[in-house]
The first five atom37 places (N, CA, C, CB, O) and aatype in JSON, in Angstrom:
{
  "aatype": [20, 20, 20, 20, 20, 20, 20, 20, 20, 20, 20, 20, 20, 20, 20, 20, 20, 20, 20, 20, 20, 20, 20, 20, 20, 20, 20, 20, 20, 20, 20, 20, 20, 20, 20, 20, 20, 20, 20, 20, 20, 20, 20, 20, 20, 20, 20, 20, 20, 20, 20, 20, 20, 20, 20, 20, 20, 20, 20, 20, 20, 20, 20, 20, 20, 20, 20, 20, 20, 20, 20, 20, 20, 20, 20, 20, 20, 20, 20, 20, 20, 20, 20, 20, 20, 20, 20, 20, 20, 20, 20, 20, 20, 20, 20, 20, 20, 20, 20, 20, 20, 20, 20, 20, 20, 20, 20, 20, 20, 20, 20, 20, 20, 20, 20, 20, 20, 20, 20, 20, 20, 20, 20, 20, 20, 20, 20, 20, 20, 20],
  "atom_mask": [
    [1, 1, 1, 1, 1],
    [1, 1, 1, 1, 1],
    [1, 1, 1, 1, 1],
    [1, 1, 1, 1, 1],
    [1, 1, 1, 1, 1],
    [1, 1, 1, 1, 1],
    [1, 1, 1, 1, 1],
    [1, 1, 1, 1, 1],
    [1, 1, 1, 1, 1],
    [1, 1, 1, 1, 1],
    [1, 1, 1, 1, 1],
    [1, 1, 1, 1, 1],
    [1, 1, 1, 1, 1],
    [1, 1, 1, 1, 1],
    [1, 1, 1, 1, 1],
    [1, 1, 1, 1, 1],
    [1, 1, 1, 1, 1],
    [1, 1, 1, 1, 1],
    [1, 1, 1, 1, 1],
    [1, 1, 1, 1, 1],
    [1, 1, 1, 1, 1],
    [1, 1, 1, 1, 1],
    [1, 1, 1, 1, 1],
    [1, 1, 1, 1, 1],
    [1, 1, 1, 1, 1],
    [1, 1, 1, 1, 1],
    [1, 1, 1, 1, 1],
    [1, 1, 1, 1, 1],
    [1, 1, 1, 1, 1],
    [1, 1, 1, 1, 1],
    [1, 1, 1, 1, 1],
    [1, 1, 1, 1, 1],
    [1, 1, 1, 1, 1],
    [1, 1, 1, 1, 1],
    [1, 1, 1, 1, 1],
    [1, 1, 1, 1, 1],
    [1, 1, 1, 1, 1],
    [1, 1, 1, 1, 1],
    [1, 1, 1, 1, 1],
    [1, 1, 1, 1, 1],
    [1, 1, 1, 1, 1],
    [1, 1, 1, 1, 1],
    [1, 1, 1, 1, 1],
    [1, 1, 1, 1, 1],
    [1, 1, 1, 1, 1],
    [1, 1, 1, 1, 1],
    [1, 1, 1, 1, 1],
    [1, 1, 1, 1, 1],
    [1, 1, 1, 1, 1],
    [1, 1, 1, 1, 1],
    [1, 1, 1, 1, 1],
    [1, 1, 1, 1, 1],
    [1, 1, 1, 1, 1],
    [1, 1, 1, 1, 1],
    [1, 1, 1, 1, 1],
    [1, 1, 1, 1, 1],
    [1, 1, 1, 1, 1],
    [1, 1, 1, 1, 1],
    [1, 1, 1, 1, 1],
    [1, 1, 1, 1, 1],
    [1, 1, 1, 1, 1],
    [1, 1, 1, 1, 1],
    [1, 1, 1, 1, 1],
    [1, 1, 1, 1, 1],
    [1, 1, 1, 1, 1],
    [1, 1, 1, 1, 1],
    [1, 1, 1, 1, 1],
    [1, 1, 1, 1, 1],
    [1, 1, 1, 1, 1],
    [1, 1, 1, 1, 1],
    [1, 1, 1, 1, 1],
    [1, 1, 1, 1, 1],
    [1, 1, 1, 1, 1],
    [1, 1, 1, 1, 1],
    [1, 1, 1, 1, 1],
    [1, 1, 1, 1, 1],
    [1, 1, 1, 1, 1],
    [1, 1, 1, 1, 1],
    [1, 1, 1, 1, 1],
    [1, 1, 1, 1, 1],
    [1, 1, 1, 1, 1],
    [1, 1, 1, 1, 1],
    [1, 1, 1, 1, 1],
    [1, 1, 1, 1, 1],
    [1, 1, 1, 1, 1],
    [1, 1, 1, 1, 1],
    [1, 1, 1, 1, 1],
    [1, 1, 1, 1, 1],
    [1, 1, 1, 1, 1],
    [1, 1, 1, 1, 1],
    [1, 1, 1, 1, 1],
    [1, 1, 1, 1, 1],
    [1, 1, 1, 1, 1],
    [1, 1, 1, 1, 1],
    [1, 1, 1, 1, 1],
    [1, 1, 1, 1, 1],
    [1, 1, 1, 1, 1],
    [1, 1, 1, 1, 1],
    [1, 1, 1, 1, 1],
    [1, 1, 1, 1, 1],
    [1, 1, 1, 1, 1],
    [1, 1, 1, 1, 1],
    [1, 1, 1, 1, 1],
    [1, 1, 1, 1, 1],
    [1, 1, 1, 1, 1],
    [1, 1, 1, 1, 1],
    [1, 1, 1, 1, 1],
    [1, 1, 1, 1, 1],
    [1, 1, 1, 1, 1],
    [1, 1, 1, 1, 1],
    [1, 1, 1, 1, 1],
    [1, 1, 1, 1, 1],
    [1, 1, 1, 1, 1],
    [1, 1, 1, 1, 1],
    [1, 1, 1, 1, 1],
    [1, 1, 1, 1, 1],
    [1, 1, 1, 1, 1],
    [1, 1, 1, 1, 1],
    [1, 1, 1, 1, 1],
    [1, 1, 1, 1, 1],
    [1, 1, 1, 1, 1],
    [1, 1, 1, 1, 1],
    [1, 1, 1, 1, 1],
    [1, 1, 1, 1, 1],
    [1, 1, 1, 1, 1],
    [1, 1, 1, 1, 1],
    [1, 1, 1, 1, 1],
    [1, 1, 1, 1, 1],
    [1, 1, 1, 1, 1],
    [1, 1, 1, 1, 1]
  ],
  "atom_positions": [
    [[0.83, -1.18, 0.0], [0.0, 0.0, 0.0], [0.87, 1.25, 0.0], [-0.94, 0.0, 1.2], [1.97, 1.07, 0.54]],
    [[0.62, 2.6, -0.53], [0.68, 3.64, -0.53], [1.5, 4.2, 1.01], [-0.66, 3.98, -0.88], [0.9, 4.18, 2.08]],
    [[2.35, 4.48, 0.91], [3.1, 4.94, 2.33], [2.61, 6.57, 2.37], [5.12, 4.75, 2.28], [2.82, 7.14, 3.44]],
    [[2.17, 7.13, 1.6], [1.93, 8.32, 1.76], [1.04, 8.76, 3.36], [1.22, 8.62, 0.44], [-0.06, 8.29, 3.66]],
    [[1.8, 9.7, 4.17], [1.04, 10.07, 4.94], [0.13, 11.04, 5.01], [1.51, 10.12, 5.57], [-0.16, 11.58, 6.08]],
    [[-0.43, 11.38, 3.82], [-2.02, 12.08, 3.61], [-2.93, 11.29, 3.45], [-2.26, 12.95, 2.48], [-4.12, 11.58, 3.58]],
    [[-2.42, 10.06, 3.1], [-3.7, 8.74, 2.52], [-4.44, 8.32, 3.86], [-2.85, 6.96, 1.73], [-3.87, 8.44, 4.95]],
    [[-5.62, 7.88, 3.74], [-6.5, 7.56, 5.01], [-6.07, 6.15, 5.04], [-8.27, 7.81, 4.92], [-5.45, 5.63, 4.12]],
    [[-6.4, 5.58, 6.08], [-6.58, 4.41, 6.26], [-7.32, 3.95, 7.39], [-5.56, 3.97, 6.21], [-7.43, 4.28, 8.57]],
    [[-7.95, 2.8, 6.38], [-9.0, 2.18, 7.59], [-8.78, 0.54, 7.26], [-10.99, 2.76, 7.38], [-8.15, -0.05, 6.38]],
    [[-9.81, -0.01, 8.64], [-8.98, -1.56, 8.63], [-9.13, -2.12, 7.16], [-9.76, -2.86, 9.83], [-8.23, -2.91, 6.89]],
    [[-10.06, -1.9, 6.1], [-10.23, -2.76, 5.34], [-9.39, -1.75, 3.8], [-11.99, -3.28, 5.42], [-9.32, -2.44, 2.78]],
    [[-9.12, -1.04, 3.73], [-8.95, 0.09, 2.81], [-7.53, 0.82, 2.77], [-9.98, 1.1, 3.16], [-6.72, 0.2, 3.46]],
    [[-7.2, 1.54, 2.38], [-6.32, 2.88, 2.35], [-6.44, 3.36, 0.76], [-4.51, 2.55, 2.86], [-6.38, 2.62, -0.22]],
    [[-6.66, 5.08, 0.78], [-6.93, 5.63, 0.08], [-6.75, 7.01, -0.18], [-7.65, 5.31, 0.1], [-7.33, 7.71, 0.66]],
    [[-6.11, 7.7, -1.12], [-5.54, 8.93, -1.0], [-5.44, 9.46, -2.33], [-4.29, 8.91, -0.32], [-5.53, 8.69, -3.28]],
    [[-5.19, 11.17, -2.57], [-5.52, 11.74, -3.68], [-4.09, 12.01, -4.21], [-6.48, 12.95, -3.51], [-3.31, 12.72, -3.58]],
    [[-3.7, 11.27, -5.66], [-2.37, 11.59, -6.04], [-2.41, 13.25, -6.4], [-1.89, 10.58, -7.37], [-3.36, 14.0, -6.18]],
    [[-1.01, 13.65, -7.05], [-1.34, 15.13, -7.48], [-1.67, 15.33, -8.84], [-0.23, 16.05, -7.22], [-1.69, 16.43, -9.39]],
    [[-1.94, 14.1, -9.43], [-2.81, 13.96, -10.46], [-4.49, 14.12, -10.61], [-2.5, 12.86, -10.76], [-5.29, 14.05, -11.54]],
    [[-4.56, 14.32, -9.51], [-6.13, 14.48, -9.08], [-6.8, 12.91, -9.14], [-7.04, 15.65, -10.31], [-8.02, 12.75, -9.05]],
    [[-5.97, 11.92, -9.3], [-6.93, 10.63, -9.33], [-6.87, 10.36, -7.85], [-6.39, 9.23, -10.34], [-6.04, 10.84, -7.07]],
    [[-8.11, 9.33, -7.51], [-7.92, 9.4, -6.11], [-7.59, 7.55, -6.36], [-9.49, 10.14, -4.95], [-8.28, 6.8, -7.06]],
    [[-6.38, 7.18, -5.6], [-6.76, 5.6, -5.28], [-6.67, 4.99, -4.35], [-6.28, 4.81, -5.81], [-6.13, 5.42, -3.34]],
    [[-7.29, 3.57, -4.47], [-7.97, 2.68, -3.28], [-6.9, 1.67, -3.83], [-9.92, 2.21, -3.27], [-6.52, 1.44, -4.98]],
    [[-6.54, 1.15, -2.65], [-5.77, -0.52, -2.45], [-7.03, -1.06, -1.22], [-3.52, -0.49, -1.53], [-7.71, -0.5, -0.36]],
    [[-6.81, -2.74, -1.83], [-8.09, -2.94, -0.35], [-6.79, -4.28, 0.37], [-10.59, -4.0, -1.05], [-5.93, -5.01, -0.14]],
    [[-7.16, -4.09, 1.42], [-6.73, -5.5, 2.67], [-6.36, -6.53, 1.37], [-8.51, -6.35, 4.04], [-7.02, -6.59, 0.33]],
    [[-5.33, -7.21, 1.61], [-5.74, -9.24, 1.03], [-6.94, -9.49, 1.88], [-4.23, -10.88, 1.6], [-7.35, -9.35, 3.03]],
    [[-7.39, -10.05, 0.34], [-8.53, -10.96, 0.91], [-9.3, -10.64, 1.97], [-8.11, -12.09, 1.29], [-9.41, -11.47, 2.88]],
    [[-10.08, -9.19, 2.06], [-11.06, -8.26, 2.35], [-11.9, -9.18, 1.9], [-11.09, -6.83, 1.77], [-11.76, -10.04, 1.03]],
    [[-13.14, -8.81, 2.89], [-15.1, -9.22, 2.57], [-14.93, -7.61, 2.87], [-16.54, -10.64, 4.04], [-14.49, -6.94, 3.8]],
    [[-15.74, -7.24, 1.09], [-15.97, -5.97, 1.29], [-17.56, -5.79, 1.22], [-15.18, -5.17, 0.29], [-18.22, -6.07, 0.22]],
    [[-18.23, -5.15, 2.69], [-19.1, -5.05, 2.39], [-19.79, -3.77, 2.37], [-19.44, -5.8, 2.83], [-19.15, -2.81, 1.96]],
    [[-21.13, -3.58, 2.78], [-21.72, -2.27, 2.38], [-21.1, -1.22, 3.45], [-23.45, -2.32, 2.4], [-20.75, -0.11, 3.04]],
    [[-20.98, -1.51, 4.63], [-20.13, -0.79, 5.6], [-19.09, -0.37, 4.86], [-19.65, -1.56, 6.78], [-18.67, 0.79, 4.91]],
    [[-18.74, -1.06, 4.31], [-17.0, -0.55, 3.78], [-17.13, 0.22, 2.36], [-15.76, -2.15, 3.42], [-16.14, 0.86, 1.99]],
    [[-17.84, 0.21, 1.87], [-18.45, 1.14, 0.16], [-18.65, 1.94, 1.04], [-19.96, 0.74, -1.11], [-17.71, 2.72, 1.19]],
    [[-19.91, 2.13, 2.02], [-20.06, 3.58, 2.82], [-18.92, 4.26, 3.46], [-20.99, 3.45, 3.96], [-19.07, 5.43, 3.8]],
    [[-17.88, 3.72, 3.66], [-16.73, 4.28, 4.42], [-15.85, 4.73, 3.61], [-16.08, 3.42, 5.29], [-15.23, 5.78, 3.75]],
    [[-15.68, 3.63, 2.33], [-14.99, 4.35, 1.11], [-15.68, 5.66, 0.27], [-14.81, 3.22, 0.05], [-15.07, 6.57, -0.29]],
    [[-16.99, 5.48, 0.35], [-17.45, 6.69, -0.66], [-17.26, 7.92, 0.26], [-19.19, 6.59, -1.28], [-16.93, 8.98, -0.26]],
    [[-17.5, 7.82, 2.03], [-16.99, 9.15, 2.84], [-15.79, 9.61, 2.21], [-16.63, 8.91, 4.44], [-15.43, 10.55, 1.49]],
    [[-15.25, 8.47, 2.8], [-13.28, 8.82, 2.57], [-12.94, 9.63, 0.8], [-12.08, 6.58, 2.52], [-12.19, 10.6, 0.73]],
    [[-13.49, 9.15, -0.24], [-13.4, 9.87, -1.16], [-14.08, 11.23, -1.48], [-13.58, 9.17, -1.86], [-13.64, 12.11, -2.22]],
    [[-15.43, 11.23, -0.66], [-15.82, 12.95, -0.81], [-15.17, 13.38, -0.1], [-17.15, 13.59, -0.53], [-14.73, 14.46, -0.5]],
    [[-14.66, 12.96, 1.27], [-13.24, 14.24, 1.99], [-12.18, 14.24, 0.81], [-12.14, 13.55, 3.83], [-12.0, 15.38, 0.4]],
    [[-11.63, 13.57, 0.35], [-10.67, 13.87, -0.24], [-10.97, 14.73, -1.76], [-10.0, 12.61, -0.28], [-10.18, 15.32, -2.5]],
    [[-11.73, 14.61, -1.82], [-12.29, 15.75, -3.59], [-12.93, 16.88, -3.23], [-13.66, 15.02, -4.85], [-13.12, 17.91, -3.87]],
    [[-13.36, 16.47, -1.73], [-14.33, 17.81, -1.78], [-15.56, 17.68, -2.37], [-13.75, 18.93, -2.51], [-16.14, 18.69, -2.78]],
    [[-16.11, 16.43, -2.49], [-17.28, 16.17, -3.19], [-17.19, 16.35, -4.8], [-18.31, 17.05, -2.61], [-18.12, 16.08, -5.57]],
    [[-16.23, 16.73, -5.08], [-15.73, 16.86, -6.83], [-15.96, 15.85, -7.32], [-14.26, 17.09, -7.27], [-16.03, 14.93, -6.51]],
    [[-16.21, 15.42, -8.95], [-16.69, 14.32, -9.43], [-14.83, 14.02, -10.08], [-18.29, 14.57, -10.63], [-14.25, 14.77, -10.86]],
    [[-14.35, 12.93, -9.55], [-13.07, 12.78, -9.78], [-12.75, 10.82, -10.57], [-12.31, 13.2, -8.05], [-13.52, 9.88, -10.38]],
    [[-11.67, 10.78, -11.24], [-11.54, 9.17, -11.9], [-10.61, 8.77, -10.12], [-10.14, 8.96, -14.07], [-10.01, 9.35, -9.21]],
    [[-11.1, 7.36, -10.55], [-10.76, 6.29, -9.24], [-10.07, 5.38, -9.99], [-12.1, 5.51, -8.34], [-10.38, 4.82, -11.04]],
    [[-8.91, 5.29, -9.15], [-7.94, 3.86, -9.66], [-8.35, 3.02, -8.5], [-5.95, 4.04, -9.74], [-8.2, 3.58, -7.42]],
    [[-8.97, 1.48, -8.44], [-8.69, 0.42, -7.74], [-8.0, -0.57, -7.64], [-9.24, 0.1, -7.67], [-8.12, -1.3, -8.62]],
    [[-7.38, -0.91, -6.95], [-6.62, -2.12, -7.12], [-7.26, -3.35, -6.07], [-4.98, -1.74, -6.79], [-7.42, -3.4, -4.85]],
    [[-7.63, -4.57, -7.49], [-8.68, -5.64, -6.99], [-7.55, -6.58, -6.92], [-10.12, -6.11, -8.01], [-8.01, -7.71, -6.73]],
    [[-6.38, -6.58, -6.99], [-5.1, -8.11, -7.21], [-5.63, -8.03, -6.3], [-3.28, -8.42, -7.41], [-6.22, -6.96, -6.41]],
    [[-5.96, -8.6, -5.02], [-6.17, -9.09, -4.14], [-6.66, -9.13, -3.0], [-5.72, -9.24, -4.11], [-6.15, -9.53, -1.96]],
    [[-8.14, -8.5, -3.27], [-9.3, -8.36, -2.47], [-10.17, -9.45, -3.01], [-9.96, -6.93, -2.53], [-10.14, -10.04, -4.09]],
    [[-11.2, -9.59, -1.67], [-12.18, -10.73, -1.81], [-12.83, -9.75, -2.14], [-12.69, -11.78, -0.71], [-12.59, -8.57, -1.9]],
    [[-13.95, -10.34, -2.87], [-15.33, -10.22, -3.52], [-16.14, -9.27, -2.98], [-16.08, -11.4, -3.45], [-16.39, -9.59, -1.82]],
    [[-16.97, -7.63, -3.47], [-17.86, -7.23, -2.92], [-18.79, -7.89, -2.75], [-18.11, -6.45, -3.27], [-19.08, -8.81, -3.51]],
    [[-19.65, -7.52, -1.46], [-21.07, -8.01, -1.5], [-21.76, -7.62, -2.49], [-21.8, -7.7, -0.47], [-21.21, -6.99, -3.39]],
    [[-23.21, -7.93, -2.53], [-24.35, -7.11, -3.68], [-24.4, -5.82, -2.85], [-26.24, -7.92, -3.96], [-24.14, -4.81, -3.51]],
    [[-24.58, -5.69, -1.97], [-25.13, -4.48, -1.48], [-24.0, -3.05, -1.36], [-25.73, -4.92, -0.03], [-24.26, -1.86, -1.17]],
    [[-22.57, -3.85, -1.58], [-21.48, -2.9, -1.58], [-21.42, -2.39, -3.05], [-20.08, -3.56, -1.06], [-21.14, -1.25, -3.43]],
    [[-21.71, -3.43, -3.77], [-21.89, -2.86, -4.99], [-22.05, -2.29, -5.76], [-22.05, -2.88, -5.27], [-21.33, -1.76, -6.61]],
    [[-23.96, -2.35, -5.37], [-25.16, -1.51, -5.5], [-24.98, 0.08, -4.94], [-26.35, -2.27, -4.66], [-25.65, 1.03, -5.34]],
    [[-23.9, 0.15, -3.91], [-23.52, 1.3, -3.02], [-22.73, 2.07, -3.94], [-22.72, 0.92, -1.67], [-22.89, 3.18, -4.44]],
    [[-21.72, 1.09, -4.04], [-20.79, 2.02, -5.51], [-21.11, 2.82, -6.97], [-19.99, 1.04, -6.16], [-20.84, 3.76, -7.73]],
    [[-21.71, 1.93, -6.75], [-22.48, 2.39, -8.46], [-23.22, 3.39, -8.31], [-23.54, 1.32, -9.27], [-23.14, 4.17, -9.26]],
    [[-24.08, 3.74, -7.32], [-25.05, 4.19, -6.92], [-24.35, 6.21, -6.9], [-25.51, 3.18, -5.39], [-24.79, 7.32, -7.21]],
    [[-23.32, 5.71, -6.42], [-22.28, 7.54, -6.62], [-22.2, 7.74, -7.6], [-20.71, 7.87, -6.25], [-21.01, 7.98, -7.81]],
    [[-22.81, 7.83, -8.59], [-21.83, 7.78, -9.91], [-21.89, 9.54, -10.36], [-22.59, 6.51, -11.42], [-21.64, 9.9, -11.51]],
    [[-22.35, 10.74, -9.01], [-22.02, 11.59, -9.19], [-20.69, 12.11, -7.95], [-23.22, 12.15, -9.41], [-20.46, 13.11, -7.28]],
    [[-20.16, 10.94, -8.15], [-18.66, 11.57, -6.92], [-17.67, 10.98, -8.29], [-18.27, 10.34, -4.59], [-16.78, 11.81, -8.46]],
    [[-17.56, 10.01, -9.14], [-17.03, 9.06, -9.82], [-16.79, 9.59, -11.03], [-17.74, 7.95, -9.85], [-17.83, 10.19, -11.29]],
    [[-16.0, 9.75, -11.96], [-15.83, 10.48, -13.21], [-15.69, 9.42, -14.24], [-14.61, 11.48, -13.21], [-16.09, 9.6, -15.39]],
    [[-14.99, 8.05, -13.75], [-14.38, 7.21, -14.25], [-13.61, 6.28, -13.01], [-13.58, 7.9, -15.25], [-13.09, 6.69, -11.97]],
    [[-13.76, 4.9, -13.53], [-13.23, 3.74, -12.76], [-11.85, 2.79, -13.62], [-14.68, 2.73, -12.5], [-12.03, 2.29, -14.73]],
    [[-10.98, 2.72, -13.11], [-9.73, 1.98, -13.5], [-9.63, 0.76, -12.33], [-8.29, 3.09, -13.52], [-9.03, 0.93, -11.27]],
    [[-10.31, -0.49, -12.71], [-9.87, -1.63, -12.12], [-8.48, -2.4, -12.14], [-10.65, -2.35, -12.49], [-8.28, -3.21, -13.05]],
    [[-7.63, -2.2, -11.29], [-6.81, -3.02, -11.53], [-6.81, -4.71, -10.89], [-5.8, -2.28, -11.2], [-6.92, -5.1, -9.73]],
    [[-6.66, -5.43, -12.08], [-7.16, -7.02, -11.73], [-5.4, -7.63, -11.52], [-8.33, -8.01, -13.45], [-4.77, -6.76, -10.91]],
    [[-4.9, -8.32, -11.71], [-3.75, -8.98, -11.78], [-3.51, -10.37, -11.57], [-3.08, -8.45, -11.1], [-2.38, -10.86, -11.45]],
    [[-5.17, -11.33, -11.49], [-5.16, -12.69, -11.11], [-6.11, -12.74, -11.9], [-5.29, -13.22, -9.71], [-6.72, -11.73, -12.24]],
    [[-6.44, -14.09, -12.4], [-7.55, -14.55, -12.77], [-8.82, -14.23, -12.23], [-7.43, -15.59, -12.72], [-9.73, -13.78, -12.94]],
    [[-8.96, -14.49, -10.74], [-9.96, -14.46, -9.56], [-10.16, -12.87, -9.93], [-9.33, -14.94, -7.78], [-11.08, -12.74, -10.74]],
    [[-9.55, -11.66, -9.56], [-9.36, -10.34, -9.73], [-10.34, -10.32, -10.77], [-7.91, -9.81, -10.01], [-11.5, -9.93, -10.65]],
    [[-9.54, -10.95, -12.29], [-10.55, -10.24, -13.55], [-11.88, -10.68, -13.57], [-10.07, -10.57, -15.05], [-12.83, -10.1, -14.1]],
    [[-11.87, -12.2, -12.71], [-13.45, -12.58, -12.99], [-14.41, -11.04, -12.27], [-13.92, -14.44, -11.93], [-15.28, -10.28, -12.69]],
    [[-13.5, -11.22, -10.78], [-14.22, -10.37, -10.03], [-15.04, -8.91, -10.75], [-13.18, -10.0, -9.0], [-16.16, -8.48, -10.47]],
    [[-14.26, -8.5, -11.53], [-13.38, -6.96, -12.41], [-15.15, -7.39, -13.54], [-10.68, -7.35, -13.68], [-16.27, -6.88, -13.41]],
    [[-14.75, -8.3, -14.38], [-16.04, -8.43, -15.03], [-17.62, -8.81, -14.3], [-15.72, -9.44, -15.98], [-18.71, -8.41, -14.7]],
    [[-17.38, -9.67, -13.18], [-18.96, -9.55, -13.0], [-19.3, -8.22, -12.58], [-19.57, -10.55, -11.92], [-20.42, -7.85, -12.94]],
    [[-18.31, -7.04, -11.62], [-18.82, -6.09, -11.19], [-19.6, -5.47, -12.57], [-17.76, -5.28, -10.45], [-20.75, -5.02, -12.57]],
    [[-18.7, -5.56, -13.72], [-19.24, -4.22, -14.71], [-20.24, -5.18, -15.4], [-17.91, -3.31, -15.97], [-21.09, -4.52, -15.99]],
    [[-20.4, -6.53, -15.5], [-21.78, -6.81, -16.17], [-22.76, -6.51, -15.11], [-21.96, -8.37, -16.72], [-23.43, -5.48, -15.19]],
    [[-22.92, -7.35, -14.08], [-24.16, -6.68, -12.69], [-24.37, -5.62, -12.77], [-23.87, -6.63, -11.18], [-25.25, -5.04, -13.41]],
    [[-23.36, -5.14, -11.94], [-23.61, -3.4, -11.71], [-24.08, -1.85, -12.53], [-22.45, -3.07, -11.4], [-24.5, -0.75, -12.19]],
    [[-23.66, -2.66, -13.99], [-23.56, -1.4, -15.08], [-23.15, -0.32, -14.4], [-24.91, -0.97, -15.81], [-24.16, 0.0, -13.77]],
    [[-22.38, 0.38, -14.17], [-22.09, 1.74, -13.34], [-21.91, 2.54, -14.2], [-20.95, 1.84, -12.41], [-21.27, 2.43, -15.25]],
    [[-22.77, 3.86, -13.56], [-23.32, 4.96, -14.92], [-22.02, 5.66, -15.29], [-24.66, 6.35, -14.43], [-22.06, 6.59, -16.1]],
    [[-20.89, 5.28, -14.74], [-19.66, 6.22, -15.5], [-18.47, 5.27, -15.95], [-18.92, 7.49, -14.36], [-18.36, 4.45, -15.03]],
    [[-17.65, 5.02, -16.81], [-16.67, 4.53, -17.72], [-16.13, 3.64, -16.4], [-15.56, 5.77, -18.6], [-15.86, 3.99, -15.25]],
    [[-16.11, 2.44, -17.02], [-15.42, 1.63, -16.41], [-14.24, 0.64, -17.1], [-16.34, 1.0, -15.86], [-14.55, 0.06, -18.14]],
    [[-13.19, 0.5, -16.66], [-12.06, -0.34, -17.64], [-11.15, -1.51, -16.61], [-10.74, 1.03, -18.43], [-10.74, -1.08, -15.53]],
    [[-10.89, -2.86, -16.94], [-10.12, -3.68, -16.35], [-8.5, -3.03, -16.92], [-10.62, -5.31, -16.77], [-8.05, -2.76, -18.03]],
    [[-8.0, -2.96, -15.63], [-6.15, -3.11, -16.26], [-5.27, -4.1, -15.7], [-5.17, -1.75, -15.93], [-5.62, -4.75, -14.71]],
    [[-3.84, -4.32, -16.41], [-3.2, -5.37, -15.45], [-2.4, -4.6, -14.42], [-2.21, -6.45, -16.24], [-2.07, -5.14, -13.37]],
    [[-2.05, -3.17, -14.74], [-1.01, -2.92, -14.41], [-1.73, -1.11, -14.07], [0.27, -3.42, -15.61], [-2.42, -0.43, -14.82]],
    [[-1.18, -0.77, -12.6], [-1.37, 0.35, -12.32], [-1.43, 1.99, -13.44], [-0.45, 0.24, -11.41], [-2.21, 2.92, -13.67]],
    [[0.12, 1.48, -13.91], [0.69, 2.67, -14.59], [-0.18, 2.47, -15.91], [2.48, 2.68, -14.8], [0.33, 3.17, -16.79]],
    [[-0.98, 1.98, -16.25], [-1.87, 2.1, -17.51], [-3.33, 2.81, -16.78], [-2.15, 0.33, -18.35], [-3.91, 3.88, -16.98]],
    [[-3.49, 2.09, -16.22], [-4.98, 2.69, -15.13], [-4.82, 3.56, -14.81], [-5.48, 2.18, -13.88], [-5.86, 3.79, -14.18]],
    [[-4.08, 4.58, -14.72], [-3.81, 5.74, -14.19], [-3.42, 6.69, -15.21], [-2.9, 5.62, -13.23], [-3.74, 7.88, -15.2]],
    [[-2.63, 6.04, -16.2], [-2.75, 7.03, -17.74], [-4.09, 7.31, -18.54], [-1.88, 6.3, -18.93], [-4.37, 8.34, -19.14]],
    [[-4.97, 5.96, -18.37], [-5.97, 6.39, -19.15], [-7.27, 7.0, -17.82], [-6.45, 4.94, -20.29], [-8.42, 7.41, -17.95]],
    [[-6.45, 6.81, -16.69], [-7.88, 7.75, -16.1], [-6.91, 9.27, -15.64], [-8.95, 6.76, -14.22], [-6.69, 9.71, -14.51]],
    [[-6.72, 9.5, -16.21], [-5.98, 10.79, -16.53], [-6.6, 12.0, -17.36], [-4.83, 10.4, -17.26], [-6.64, 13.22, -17.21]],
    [[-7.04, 11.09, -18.29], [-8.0, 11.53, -19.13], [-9.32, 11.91, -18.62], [-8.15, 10.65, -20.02], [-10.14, 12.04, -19.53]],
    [[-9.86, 12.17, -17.2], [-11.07, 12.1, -16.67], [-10.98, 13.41, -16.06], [-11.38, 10.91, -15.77], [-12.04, 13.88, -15.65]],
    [[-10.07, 14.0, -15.93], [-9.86, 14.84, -14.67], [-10.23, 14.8, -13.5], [-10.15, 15.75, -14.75], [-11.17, 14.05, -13.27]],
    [[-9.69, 15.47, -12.49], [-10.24, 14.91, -11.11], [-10.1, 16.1, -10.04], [-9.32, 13.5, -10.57], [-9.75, 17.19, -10.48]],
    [[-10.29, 16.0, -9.04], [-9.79, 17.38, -8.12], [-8.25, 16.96, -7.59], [-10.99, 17.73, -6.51], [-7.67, 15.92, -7.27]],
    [[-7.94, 18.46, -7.7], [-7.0, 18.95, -6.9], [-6.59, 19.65, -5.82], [-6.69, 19.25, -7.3], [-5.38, 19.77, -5.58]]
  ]
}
């Protein structure tokens, strides 16, 4: 995770705003992420934007599975969200990476990557706060 000491952290999460304006999330290994924790992540990202509609890099290598209801939570912002960059890096990851975006449909751009430094070039393109 992110050593930066502006990034939040909580037991299941850590999350912080590069000076690129993207904001990103690393989750626990093998996290149960559930709706508690979408609600704690979507706080943690309006402090950090200021409620600005900003692109999100995630990194899924190695988190367990949202619930439905964390899901449904995420998607559900899709005026804090500009754009989503999944980063998968396992098999398990990409399955994860595709059922979210077939279920969920989430009303703003969503993309699987393998690798950070691509997820973060093309959500670059989103702008975000600063």
């Amino acid at each position: 995770m992110n050593d930066d000491p502006s990034a939040t952290t909580q037991p299941k999460f850590r999350m912080w705003l590069g000076p690129d304006g993207v904001v990103q999330m690393t989750w626990v290994s093998q996290a149960a992420i559930g709706l508690e924790d979408a609600t704690a992540a979507i706080a943690v990202m309006t402090e950090l934007t200021a409620g600005r509609r900003s692109p999100l890099s995630v990194d899924l290598r190695d988190s367990g599975a949202p619930s439905r209801p964390a899901r449904l939570e995420f998607t559900r912002h899709g005026d804090l969200v500009s754009a989503v960059g999944l980063i998968v890096g396992t098999p398990l990851s990409r399955v994860m990476g595709n059922f979210f975006l077939r279920v969920s449909r989430p009303p703003y751009p969503v993309r699987l990557f393998d690798d950070e430094a691509s997820a973060l070039a093309w959500l670059r393109g989103f702008g975000g706060a600063r």
